[in-house]
N, C-alpha and C positions, 0 to 999 in steps of 0.2 A: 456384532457388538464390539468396540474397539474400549479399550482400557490404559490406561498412563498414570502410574503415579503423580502426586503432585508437587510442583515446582513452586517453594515460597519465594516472590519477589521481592523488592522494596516499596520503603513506600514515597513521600513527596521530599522532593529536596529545598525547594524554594520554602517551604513552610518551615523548613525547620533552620533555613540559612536565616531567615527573618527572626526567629528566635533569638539567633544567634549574633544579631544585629548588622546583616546585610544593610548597607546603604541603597536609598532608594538612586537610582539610575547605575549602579553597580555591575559589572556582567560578570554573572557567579559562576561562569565556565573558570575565568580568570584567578579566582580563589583560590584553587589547587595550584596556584602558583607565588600567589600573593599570600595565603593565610592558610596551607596544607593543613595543619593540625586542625583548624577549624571543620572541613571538610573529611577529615578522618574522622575525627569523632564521631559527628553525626553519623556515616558510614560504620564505624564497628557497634553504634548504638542498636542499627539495622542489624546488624550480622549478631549481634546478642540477643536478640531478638526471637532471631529466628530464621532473617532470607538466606536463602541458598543462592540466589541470584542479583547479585548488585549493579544497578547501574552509575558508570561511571560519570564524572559530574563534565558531562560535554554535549547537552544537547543542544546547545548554541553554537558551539565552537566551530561554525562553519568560516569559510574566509570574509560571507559578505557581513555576517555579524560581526566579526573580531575585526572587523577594517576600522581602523583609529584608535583602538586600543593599545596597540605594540603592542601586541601577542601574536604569533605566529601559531595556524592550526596546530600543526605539529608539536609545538611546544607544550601546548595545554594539552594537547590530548595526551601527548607521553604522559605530561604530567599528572592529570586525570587518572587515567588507566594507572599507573604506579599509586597514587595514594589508594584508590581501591582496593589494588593488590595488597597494602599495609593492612588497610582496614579487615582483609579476611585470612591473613596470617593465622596461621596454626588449625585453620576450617577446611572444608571442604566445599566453600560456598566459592560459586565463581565470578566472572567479571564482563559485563554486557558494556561495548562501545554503544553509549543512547545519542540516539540523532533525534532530533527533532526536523521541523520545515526550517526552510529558508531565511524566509521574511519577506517573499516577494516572489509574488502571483508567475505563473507561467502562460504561454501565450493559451490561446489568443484571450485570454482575462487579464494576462500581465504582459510584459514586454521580455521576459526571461526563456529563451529557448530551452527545450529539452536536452541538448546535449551541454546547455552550460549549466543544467540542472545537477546533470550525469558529472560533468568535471567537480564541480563544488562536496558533492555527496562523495567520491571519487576520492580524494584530497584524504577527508578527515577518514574514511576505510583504510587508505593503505598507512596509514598513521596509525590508526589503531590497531591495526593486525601486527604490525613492527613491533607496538607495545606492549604486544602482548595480550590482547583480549580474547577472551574466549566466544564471544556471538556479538552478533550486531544488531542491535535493539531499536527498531524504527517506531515511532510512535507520536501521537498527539496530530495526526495529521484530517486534513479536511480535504485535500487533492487527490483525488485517486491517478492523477499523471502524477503526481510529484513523486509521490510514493514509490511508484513504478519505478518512475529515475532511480532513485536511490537502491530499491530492489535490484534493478539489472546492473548498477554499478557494484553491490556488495556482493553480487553472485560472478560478477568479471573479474575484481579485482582482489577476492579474497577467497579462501577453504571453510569459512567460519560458516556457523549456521547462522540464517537471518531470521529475525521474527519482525511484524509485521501489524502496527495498531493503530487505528483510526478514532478521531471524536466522531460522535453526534449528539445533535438534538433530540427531543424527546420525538419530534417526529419517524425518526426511524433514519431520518438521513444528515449529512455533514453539512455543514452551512451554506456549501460548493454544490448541494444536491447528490453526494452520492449516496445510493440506497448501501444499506446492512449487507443481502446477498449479492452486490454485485462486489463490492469489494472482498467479500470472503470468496467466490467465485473466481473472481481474477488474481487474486496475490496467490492461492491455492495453486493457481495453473504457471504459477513464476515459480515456484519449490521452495516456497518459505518452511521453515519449522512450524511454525504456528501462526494462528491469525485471530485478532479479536478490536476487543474496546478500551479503552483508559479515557479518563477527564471527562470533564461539563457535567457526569452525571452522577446520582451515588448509585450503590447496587442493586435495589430495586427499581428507580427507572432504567438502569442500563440491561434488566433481566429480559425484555421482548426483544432489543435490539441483539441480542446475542442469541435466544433461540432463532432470532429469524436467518444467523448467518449459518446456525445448524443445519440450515436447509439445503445449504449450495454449498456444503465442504465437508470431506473428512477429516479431517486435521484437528491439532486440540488448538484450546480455543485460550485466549490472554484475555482475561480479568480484572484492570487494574481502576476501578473508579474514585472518586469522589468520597470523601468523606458524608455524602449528605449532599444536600446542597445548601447554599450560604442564606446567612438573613441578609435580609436587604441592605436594613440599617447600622445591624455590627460586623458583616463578615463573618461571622461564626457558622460553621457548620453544624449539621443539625443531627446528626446520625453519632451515636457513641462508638468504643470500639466494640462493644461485643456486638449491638446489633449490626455492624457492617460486618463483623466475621459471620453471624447467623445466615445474614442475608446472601454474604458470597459462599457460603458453603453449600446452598442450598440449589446453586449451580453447578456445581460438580457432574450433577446429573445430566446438564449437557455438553460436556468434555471442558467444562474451566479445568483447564491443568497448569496455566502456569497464573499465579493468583497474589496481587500486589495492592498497594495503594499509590493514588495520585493527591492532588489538590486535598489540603486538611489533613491528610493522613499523619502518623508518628511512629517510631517505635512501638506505640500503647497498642496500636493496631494492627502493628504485624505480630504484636504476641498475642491477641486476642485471635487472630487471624488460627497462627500457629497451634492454637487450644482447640479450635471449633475446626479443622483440618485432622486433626491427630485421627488414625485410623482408616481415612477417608482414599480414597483415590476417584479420578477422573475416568469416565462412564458413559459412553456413546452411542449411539445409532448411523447406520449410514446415509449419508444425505440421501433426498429425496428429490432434489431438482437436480436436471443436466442440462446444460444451453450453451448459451454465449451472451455475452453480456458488454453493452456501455458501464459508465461510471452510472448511469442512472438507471438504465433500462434492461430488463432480462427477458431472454427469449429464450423460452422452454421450449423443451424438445418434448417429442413424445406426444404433443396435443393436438394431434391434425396436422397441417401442411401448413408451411410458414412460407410466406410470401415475401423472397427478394428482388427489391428495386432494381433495376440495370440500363436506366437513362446515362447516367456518370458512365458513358463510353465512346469514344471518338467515330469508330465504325460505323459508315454509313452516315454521319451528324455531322456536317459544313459546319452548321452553329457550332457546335460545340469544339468541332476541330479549331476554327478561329479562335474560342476563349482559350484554348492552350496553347495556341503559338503567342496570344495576346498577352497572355498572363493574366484573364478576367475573373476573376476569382468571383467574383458576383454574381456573372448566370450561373457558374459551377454549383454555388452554393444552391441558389433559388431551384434547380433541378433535384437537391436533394430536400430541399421544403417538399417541396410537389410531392414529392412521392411520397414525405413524411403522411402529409396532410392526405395524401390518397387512400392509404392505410399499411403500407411497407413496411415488416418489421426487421430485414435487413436491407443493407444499401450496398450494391458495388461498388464497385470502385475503380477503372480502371483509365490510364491516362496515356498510354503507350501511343506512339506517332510520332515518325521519322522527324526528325530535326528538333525534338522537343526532349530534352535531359530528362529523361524516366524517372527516375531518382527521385530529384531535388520537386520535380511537379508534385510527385506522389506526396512528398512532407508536404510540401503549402495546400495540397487539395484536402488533405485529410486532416491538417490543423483546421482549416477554414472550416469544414464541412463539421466535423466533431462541435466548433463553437456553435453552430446553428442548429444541431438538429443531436436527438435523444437517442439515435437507435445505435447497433452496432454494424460495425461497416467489416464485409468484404472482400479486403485486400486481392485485387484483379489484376496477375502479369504472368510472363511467362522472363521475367527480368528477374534474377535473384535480389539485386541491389536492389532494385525497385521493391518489392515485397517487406525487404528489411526498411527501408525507409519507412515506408504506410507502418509495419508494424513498432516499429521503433517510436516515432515520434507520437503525434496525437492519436492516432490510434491506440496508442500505449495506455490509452485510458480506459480500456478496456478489456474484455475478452474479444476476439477477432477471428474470422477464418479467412485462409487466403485458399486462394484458388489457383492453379493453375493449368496451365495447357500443354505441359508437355509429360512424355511416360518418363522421363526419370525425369522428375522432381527437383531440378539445385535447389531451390529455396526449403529445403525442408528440415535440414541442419539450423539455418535461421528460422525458420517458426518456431522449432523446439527450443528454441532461446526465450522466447517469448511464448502469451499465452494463446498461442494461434491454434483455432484447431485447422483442419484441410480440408478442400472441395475439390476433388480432382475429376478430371474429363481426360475419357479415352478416343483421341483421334481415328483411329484408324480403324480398331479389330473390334470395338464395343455398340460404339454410332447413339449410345447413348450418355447422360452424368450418371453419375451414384457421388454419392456424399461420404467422405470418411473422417476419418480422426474424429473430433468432436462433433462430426455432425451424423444426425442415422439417415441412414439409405432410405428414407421415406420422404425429404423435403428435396425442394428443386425449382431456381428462380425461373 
């Protein structure tokens, strides 16, 4: 049983800059710059309230947002991060760098690579940690690559703890498709602080989607939903403040420890929150799933023998040798349909063959491959670069194991960067696999 006091958040900032007579096409990163006092207030409203935790008014303030504005990231964010620090003067409540998404898809759904994912999220981090923030608050997200980006650029470029929140549907998954346990699965194996849900929903639909990430993480769990949800015809949210404090307290019992509002929220609601919290702390069990995991798909361990795919390899396949000197990324793909459709519930992956950049194939096979097909792939070299790459880019959308073939291991520094677990093969003294790190000694492709 795992226990943590709890951590009051904030709650919506656009709801209450709207009050405040926010212009509609306005970018209210900008306001801490333009209108401080406005953006203070609201902020020590919050901290009168009650949050111990504030986020700072920058979830936009990316470069590709703030391009035409004349604002420079750095600017708003100092600026951001300083009016927040006003607003909890003489407290002991602290100051979250909040990032939001981009605004713009990554491949192969957008035209937006991973590493220019990684510089953009990259930017406004070391901007914020200069400024002073205390953690960096990731949220509102439907990409489990996008996320990832920004996770491994807050854990490269800063000391700060990172927390880590996704939307969804009432379905159980993000609009992008990704399920509840895989994202709690994967940001878990990144070394977030915490991992949960915020927005789209109010706290009783978002109560199934948070026991379900119970399943596949120990970690406590971020709470920040909805006021309700809206009426059609007024916009008004349907939930009061006490019944969303009722309702979010009533999660506790599956590690909600750090506990906020999104969309509709107020002040009204984090002192309601505050009331129906008092004496409470967060209360746990240890997860019950262990695997690996795509953005969509989880493959549990422990249930019988899991069957991976190992068509995706050069050795011995003319065919397939010619798609990597040709750059065909089309049969590549259609090889991992096949085995999708065969019943595979992992895929290797391996692209190695003299005159062909290890590397750089590894990115484009496993962007390519990750767009067509649900399962999780592993990463197949005995290339360190090569390994980082597969795990690095679209593979990132996952949990992953890499493999490799030789008794010391270089890629193994790099997987523990990421959420790799290892398959290793003993050449010489064994003559057989075994499975390690995250995989148990009972499965074998």
């Amino acid at each position: 049983m795992y226990t943590q006091a709890i951590t009051l958040l904030d709650g919506a900032m656009g709801t209450m800059l709207q009050r405040a007579g926010l212009r509609l096409g306005d970018r209210p990163e900008t306001l801490s710059i333009t209108a401080p006092d406005v953006v203070e207030g609201i902020q020590r409203q919050y901290v009168q309230a009650g949050s111990q935790m504030l986020l700072a008014n920058t979830f936009c303030a990316n470069a590709h947002k703030l391009a035409g504005t004349g604002f420079a990231v750095e600017d708003v964010v100092r600026a951001s991060v300083a009016v927040a620090r006003r607003a909890c003067a003489g407290t002991e409540a602290k100051v979250a760098l909040d990032i939001g998404p981009i605004g713009e898809l990554l491949e192969p759904l957008g035209t937006l690579r991973f590493d220019e994912a990684y510089a953009l999220f990259a930017q406004m981090i070391r901007a914020g940690a200069e400024a002073g923030a205390d953690a960096v608050f990731f949220e509102t997200f439907s990409d489990l690559n996008e996320l990832r980006a920004g996770v491994l650029a807050a854990k490269e470029c800063c000391e700060l703890p990172v927390f880590a929140s996704m939307t969804f549907e009432q379905s159980g998954r993000t609009f992008l498709g990704v399920s509840a346990p895989c994202a709690a699965m994967s940001l878990s194996a990144l070394g977030v602080q915490a991992v949960g849900v915020n927005c789209s929903l109010g706290p009783k639909e978002v109560a199934p989607i948070l026991r379900a990430m119970r399943e596949t993480t120990d970690l406590p769990l971020i709470l920040k939903p909805n006021a309700g949800l809206p009426d059609p015809s007024t916009g008004a949210y349907d939930t009061t403040p006490e019944e969303f404090a009722a309702a979010c307290a009533e999660l506790t019992d599956v590690g909600a420890a750090y506990i906020g509002g999104c969309c509709g929220t107020s002040p009204e609601y984090i002192a309601a929150l505050r009331r129906a919290l008092a004496g409470r702390q967060a209360a746990w069990t240890q997860k019950r799933v262990h695997g690996i995991c795509s953005a969509s798909e989880l493959c549990a361990f422990g249930q019988g023998v899991r069957v991976i795919g190992e068509r995706i390899n050069p050795t011995g396949k003319k065919r397939f040798q010619q798609a990597l000197r040709e750059g065909d990324l089309s049969y590549i793909v259609s090889q991992a349909i096949e085995q999708e459709e065969a019943g595979a519930q992992i895929l290797d992956v391996n692209v190695g063959l003299p005159g062909v950049d290890e590397p750089e194939m590894m990115r484009r096979v496993v962007t390519a491959i990750s767009g067509a097909v649900s399962l999780p792939l592993q990463i197949d070299s005995s290339n360190p670069a090569a390994i980082e790459a597969g795990l690095r880019e679209r593979a990132a959308a996952g949990q992953k194991i890499r493999r490799s073939h030789r008794r010391a291991d270089a890629g193994g520094k790099r997987s523990a960067r990421y959420d790799a677990g290892a398959r290793g093969f003993c050449q010489k003294d064994c003559g057989r696999g075994t499975a390690g790190g995250h995989s148990p000694g009972g499965y074998c492709g």
